[in-house]
N, C-alpha and C positions, 0 to 999 in steps of 0.2 A: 137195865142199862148199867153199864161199868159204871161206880166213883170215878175210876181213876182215868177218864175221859180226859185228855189233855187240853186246856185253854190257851186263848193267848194271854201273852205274859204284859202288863201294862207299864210296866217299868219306862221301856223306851218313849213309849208316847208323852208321858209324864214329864220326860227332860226335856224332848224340845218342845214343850210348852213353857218354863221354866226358861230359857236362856236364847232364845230368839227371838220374842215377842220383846224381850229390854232393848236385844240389838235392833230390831224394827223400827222402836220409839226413838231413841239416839237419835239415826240416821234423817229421820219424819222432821224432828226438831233441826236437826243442824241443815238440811235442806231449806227449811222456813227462814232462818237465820241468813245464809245466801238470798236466797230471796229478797226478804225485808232489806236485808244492806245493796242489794242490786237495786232493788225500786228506789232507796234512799240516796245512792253515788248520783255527785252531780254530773252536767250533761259539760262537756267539753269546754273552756271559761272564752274561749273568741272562737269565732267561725270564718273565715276567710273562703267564699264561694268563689269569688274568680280576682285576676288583675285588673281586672276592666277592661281589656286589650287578649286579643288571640293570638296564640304562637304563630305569627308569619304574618300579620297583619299589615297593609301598608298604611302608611299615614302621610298627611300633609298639613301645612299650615296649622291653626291652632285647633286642638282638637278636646274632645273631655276624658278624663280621668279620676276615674269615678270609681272603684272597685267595690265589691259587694261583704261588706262585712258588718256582724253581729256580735254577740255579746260583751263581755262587762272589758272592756277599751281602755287603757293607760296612753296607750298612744299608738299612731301609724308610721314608718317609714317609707317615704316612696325614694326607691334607690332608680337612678339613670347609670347605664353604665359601670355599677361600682360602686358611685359613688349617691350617697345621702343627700341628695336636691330638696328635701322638706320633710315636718314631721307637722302631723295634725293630731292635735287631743281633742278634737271635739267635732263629734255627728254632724253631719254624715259621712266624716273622715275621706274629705274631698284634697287631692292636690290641688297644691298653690291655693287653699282654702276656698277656692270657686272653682277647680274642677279643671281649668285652664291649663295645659301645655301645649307651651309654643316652641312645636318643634322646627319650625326657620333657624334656629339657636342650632342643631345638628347637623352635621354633615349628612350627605346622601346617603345610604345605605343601613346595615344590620347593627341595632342597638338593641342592649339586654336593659326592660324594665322589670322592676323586683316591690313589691311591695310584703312590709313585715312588719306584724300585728301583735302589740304585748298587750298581754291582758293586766290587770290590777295588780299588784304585788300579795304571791299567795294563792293565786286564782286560778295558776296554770302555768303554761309555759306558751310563747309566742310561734305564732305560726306563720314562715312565708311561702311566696309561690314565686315564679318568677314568667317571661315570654321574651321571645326575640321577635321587636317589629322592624318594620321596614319602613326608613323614612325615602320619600323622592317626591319629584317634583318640584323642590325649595328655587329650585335658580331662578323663578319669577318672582321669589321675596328676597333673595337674597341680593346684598347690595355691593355693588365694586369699592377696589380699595381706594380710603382718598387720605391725603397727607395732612397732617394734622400740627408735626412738626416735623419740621426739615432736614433730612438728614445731614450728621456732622462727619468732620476729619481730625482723624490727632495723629500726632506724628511728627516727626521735625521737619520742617519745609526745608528742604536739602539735598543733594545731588546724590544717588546713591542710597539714600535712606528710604523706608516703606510708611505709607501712611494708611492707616486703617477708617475703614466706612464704617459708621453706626446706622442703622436704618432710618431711626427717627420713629415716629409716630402717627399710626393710620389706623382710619376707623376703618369700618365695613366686616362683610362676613368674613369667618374664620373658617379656618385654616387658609393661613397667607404665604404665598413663596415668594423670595425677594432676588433679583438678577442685578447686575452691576455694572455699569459704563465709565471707565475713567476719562476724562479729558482733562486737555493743556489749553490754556489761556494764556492770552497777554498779564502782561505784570498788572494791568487795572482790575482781568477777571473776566473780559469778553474776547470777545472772537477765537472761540473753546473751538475746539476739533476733538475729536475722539481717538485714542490711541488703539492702534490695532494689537488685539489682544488681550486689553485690559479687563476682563471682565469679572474680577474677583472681588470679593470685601477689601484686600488691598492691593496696593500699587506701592513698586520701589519706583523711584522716579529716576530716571534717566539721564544720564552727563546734559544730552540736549538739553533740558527744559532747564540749565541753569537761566534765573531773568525772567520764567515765565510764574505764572500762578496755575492749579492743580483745581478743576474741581469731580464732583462723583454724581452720577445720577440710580436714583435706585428706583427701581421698579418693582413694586408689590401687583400680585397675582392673586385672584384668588376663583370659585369657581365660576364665579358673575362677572367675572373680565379683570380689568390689570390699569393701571395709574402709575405715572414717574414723578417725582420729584428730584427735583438738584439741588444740591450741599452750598454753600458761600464758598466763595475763592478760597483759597488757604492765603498766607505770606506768600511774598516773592519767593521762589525757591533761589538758595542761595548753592553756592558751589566748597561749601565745608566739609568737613570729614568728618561729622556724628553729634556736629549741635543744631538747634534748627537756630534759622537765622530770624535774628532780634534784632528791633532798636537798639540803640547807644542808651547806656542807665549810668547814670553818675554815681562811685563808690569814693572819690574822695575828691573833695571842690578844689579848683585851680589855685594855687599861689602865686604871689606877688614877692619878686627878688628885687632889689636895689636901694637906693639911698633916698627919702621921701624928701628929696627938696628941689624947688623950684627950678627949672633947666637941666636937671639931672633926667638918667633913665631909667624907666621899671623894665621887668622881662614878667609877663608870665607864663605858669605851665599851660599842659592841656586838663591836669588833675590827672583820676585814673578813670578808665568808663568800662565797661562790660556790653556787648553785641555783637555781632557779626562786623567782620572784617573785611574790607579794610574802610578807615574811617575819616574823614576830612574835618577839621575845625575851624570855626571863625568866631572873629572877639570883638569884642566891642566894651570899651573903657570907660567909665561912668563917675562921675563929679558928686561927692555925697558931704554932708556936713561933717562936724569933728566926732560925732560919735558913729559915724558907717551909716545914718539915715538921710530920707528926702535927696535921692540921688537924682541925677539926670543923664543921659548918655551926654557924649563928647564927642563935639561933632567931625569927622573924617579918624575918630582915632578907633580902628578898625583893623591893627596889628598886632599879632604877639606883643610888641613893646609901644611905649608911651613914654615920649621926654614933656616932661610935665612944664605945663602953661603956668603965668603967674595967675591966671583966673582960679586955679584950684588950690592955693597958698592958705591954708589957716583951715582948711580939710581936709580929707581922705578921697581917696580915690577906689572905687572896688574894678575887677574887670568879668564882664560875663564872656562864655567860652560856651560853643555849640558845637554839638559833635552829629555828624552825619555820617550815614552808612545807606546803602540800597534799600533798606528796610523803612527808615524813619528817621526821627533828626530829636534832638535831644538838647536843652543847656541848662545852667546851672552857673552860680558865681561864689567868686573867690569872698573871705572875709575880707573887709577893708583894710588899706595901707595905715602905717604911721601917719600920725597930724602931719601934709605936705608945708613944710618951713619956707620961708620966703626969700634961703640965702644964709651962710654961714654953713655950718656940718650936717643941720639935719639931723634926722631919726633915721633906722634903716625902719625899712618897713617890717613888720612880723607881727607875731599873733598875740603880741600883748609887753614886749619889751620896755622898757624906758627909752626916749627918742634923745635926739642929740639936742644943741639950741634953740632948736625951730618946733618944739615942744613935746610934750609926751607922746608916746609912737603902741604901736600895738590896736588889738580893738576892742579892748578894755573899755577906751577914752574916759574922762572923768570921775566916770560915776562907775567904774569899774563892769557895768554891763555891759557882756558881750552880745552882738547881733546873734541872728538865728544863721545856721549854715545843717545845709540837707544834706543827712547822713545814708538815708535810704531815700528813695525816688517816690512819689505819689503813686500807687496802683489803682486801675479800674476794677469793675465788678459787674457783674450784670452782663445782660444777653445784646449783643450787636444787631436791632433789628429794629424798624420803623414801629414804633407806638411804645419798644421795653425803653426801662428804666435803667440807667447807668449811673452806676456809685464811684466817688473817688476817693480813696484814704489821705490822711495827709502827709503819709510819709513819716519818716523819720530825723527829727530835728537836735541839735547842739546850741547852746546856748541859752543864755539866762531867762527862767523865768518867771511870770506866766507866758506865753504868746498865745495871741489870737492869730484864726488863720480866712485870706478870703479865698475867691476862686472864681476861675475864670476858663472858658469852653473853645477849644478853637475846632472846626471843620478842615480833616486834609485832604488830599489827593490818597488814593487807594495804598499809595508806598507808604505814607507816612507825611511825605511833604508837600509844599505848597499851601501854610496851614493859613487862616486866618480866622478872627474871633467873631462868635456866635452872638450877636445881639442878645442880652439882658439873661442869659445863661452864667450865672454869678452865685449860683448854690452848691452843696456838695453834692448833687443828684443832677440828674437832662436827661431828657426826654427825647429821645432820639426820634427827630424830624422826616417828613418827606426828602426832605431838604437835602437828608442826608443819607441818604439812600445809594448805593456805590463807592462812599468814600468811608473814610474811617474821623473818629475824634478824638481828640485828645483832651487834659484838664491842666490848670497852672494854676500851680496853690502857692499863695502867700503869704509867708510866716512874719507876723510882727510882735517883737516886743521893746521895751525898753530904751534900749539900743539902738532899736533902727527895724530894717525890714529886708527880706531875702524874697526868692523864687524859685520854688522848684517843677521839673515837668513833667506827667506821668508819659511811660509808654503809648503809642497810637492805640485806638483799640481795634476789633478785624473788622472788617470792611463791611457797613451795616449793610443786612439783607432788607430786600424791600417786600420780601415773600411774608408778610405777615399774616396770621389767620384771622380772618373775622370772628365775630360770635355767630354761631349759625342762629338760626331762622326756623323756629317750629312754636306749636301751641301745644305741644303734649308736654314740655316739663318748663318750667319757670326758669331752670336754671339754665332752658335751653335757648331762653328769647334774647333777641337780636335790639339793647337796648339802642343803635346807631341807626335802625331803622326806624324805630317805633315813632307813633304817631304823638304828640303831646295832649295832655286831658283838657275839655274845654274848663275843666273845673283847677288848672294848674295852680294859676295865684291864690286861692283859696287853701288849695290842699301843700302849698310849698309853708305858706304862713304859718301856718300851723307846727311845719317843723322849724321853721324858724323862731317860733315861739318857746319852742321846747329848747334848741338851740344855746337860747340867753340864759338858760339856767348850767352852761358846759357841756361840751361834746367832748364823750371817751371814748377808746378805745377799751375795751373790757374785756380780758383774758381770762376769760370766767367758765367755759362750758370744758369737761374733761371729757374725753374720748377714748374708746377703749375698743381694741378688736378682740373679739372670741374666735379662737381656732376649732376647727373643726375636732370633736370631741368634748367640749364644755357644755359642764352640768347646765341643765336646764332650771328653772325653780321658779313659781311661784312669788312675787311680791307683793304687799299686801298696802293698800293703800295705808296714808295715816289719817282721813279723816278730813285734812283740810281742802280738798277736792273733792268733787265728782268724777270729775275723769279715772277713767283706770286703764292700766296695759290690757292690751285685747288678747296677749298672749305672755307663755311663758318665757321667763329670759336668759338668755347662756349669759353667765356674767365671771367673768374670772374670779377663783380669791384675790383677795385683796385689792380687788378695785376700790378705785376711791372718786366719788362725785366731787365735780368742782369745786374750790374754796368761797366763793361766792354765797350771800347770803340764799340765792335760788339754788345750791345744790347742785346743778346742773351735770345730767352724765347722758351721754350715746353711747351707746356700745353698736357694733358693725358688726352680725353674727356673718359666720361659714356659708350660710343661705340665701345673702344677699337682701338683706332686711337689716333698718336700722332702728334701734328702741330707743327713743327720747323717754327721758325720767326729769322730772325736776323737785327740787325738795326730795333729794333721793338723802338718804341716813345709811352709814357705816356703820355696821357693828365690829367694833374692836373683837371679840368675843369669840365669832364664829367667820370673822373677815367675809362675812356676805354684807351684801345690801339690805337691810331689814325693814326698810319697806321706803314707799315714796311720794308725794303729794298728788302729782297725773302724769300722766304721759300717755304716751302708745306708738304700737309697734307698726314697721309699712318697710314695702321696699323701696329700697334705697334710691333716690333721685326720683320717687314718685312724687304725683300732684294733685292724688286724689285720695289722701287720707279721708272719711268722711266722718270723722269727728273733730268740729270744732269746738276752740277752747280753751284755755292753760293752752299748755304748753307746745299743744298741735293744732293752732288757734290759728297758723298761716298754711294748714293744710297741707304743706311740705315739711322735707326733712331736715334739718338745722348743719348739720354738718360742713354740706357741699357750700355753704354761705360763710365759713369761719376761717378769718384769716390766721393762717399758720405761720410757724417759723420758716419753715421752706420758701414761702413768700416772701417773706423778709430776706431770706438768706439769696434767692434769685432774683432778688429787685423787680419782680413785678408777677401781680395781685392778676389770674387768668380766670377769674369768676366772678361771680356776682355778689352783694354782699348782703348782711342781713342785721337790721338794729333793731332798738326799743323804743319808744318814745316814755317818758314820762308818765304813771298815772292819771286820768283824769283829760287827757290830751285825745286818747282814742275814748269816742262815742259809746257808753255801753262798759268797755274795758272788754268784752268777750266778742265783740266782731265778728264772723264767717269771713272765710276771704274772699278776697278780690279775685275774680274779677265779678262772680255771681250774687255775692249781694250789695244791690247801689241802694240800698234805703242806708246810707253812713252820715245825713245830716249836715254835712258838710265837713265832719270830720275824717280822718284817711282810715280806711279798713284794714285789718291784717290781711297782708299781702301786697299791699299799695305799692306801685314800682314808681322809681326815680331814680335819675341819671342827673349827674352834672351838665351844664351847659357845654355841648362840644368843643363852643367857638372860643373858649376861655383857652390861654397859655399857661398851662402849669407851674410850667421853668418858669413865669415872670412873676407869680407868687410872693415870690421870698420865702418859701416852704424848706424843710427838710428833707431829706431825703426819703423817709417815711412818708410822709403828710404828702410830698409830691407823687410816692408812688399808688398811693392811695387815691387821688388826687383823678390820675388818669383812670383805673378802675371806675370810679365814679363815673366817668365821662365814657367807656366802654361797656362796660356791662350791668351800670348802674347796683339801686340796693331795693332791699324787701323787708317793709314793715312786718316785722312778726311776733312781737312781744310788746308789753309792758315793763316797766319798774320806776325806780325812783331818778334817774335824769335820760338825757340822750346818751346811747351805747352802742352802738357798732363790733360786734363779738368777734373773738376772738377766741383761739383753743388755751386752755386751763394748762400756766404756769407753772402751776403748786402741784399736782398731785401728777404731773406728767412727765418728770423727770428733775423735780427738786428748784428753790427759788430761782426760777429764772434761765438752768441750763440748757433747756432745750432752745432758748429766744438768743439773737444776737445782741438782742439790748434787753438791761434791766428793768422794768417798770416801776412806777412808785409805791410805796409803804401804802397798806390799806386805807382808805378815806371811810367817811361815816356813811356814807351810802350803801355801804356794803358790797360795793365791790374790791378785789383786795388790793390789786393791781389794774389800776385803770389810768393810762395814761392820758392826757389831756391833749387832746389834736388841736393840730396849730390852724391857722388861718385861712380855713378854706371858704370861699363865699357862698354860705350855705344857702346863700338869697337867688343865687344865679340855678338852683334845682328847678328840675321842669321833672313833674307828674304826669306818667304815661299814661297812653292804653295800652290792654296788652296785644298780642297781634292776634288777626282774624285767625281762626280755626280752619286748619288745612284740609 
């Protein structure tokens, strides 16, 4: 056999042994490497299976929503519409935290819900989903409109001029449409007719209805039927060219011209007046001592001029001047004459001159103090209607002082006239009557000092309506019961005593608790208790920067979130620092006008929400209190100090529970008091919608919204309160004389 037998060559095999088997390994290992980091990636950080609801689904009445979601949960949004209706942090991330939506709240037809799920910060990113249901069959829940308040007119009462309709105020279901009736009345405001064609928000009134009165009826609609209400008469309409027509107002008081001496004659003016035109005057001449006071009329002297008797010799004479128009009637009086001389040259009469023989002249007299004379006229305030509260200023006065002023009420005829005075109505406030129902009132303030004494008289006010609203009638919210119906406790004189016990130690008004809205978008956060509680917020809180808890030694803050839920805090603490709240004694959170918080205790120890019980400045600025109110008594005064409230727990020992309701005695007159005008409007509150035991502290307190930290000492209130007292409250005014013995202790009403 050959050597030279040719082999294979091994070269090739040799290499890919050599540099494939490395690339093999690489590949093996970085495969493993995918792997291991694929088995190690975490699983998705929330899971979101459904909305709880199916795209097209119909719904009715209250229904559950409940969506189906897993892992690691920051929070839920449940959107209606668009818009963010609730957020839940905490499992099983149910709306309205029980799961509840009450869709009677929607209209008929296609709404978009949306639910969107954040996971922890870091954890992921949020997931939503969204469904269009279908709401129907609501119009057996849903409820017609009813007037709540009456609709108004502004505008000038005037021939030729337009007067615009406000709707007013109506509960019931929403979306409401509103139609429009105008009618012409007699000048009192009855036997209306309807004007053909009138059927807009406004009305130009017509040459005709010069003489007549204007009223408007409006009718709310909505898809459970429809309700009218009618507006109060306007003024007379008068026949002017673009003022509305007024009362006569006194801008400068009558004069006295002539020689102040016995058998001689005065002339006086009419002064100047401002109202509708055109205007009649009458006078009537008055016998006063040497300084202008302690007058008397004089009797038949009832003319522009007066030849002076020798009965008014070694005095002054003043003259009142009444000025009348279609509208209303008006007077006001002159500064008094010269000392009247008995004979010889006399003084001339004037405003301060030196007299001729018959002695010093002017109304200086003696002692150089001049009487009071009305520069501006007394004005009204407050709402025209059976049960509100009517304020009157004292005007604007000239002359030396100090002066004090009184006051006196009369009842007119719907023009203005025929007025005559109000029995024991003698305060700066009244209480507008049954009595006075169809007509209008007026007030006559009188200025004394020094010198002597004047009168001035406000404009009429409009023609009180008799349409007033009750307090409605239910058992679902506290602030909805009907204290003019309620039954009295057989335990009253026991549980009244008690607060009259507390009473003898001062009763305040306490402007203590601040309030605060969060708009839609504020941060939510976590508050942490500080320890001197058990109580804690059930949830977390939108709270604006910079809010600030009341000045009060409790702290006290509400905030009113976007949701419709209110957070009571008390012993809530301000960090300068980080302008949050940094934490707070107790509290907790509920919606708003609810009455079935179910932690009692501190600060939600009357199981409702503090808010709707706190009188505001708006109160004061409208003369009258349309809710119920809410105090403290005393330490030591409630049983326990931590109560449950009323009506569900009666083991209270004979002491009143938080919640305990009480009204002033109906049958009481306000007006005959002797109160302020505060204290009386308060006054009737008591006696309409009575109050609710809901706290402790250190005396009787009656709350109020927080002074201090709500827009600076005192600017948001029409009146100033007083410098802090040791009690710790900072401003707490001292209520005047109401008869706290005359409270009757209710039941509340039976369950509907």
């Amino acid at each position: 056999m050959s050597r030279n037998v040719a082999r294979p060559r091994r070269g090739r095999g040799h290499d890919f042994r050599r540099t494939a088997l490395p690339v093999l390994l690489v590949l093996s290992i970085l495969a493993l490497v995918v792997a291991i980091a694929a088995a190690a990636a975490p699983s998705p950080s929330v899971v979101l299976s459904n909305v709880g609801f199916s795209d097209g689904q119909t719904l009715s009445g209250t229904v559950d929503w409940s969506p189906s979601i897993s892992g690691t949960v920051d929070h839920v949004d449940f959107v209606v519409d668009g818009v963010v209706k609730w957020t839940e942090r905490i499992a099983p991330y149910r709306y309205n935290g029980n799961g509840t939506l009450d869709t009677t709240g929607l209209t008929n037809g296609p709404h978009a819900l949306a639910v969107t799920v954040y996971p922890v910060s870091g954890r992921g990113k949020s997931v939503s989903a969204s469904v269009t249901i279908v709401v129907a069959s609501n119009a057996g829940t849903e409820t017609v409109p009813s007037s709540s308040t009456a609709p108004t007119i502004s505008g000038p009462a005037v021939a030729g001029q337009a007067l615009t309709a406000a709707n007013g105020s109506w509960a019931g279901s929403t979306p409401m449409s509103y139609t429009y009736q105008w009618k012409l009345c007699d000048s009192l405001g009855n036997s209306c007719s309807p004007v053909g064609g009138a059927t807009s928000s406004s009305f130009v009134e017509p040459s005709s209805s010069n003489g007549q009165t204007a009223r408007v009826v409006v009718t709310a609609s909505n898809s459970a039927g429809s309700a009218s209400a009618s507006s109060a008469a306007t003024a007379v309409i008068g026949s002017g060219t673009g003022t509305a027509a007024s009362a006569p107002t006194s801008t400068a008081a009558p004069a006295i011209a002539g020689t102040a001496t016995v058998g001689q004659t005065l002339t006086a003016s009419t002064g100047t007046w401002t109202g509708s035109t055109p205007m009649s005057y009458a006078y009537q001449w008055l016998s006063c001592n040497s300084k202008g006071g302690s007058c008397a009329q004089i009797a038949g002297a009832a003319s522009s001029t007066l030849a002076l008797p020798t009965s008014v010799a070694g005095g002054t004479v003043r003259v009142v001047v009444a000025a009348s128009n279609t509208v209303g009637s008006a007077s006001t009086q002159s500064v008094p004459s010269a000392v009247v001389a008995s004979g010889g040259s006399g003084g001339s009469s004037g405003s301060g001159g030196s007299g001729g023989s018959g002695g010093s002249g002017g109304s200086s007299g003696s002692s150089g103090a001049v009487v009071p004379t009305s520069t501006s006229a007394p004005t009204l305030g407050g709402t025209a209607s059976v049960g509100s509260t009517l304020a009157v200023s004292v005007g604007s006065w000239s002359g030396t002082t100090p002066m004090t002023y009184a006051y006196s009420w009369q009842q007119c005829d719907s023009t203005g006239a025929g007025c005559s005075a109000i029995n024991g109505a003698t305060s700066s406030s009244y209480v507008a009557a049954s009595s006075d129902g169809g007509h209008t009132v007026r007030a006559i303030v009188t200025a004394t000092n020094a010198a002597g004494s004047a009168t001035a008289v406000s404009a009429q006010s409009a023609v009180v309506s008799t349409s007033t609203t009750a307090p409605p009638s239910s058992s679902s919210s506290v602030w909805d019961w009907n204290a003019q119906a309620a039954t009295v406790s057989s335990d009253s004189s026991n549980l009244v005593q008690r607060v009259v016990s507390a009473v003898s130690g001062g009763a305040y008004l306490s402007a203590s608790v601040a309030v605060q809205t969060a708009p839609v978008g504020t941060v939510a956060y976590s508050i942490p208790g500080d320890g001197s509680s058990t109580d804690a917020l059930d949830a977390t809180v939108p709270v604006p920067l910079g809010t600030r808890p009341g000045a009060s030694d409790d702290h006290h803050l509400a905030v009113l979130d976007a949701n419709g839920r209110e957070h009571d805090m008390w012993s809530a603490h301000y960090d300068a620092t980080t302008q949050h709240i940094s934490s707070v004694g107790g509290g907790a959170s509920f919606p708003i006008g609810s009455v079935s918080e179910p932690r009692p205790g501190g600060a939600t120890a009357a199981r409702f929400p503090l808010v709707r019980g706190l009188i505001t400045p708006s109160d004061i600025r409208a003369g009258v209190i349309n809710h119920p109110l809410v105090f403290s008594l005393p330490v030591g005064t409630v049983s326990g100090g931590t109560k449950s409230a009323y009506p569900s727990d009666t083991d209270y020992n004979g002491y009143p529970v938080f919640g305990q309701w009480y009204r002033l005695d109906p049958t009481l007159d306000c007006n005959a008091l002797g109160l302020d005008s505060f204290n009386t409007m308060l006054c009737v509150a008591l006696q309409k919608y009575g109050m609710f035991n809901r706290d402790i502290g250190s005396l009787f307190a009656i709350y109020g919204q927080d002074m201090v930290n709500q827009g600076g000492n005192g600017t948001l209130w029409p009146f100033t309160l007083p410098v802090p007292n040791s009690s710790g409250y900072p401003f707490a005014l001292k209520l005047g004389a109401i008869p706290w013995s005359r409270l009757q202790a209710l039941n509340p009403p039976p369950a509907s």
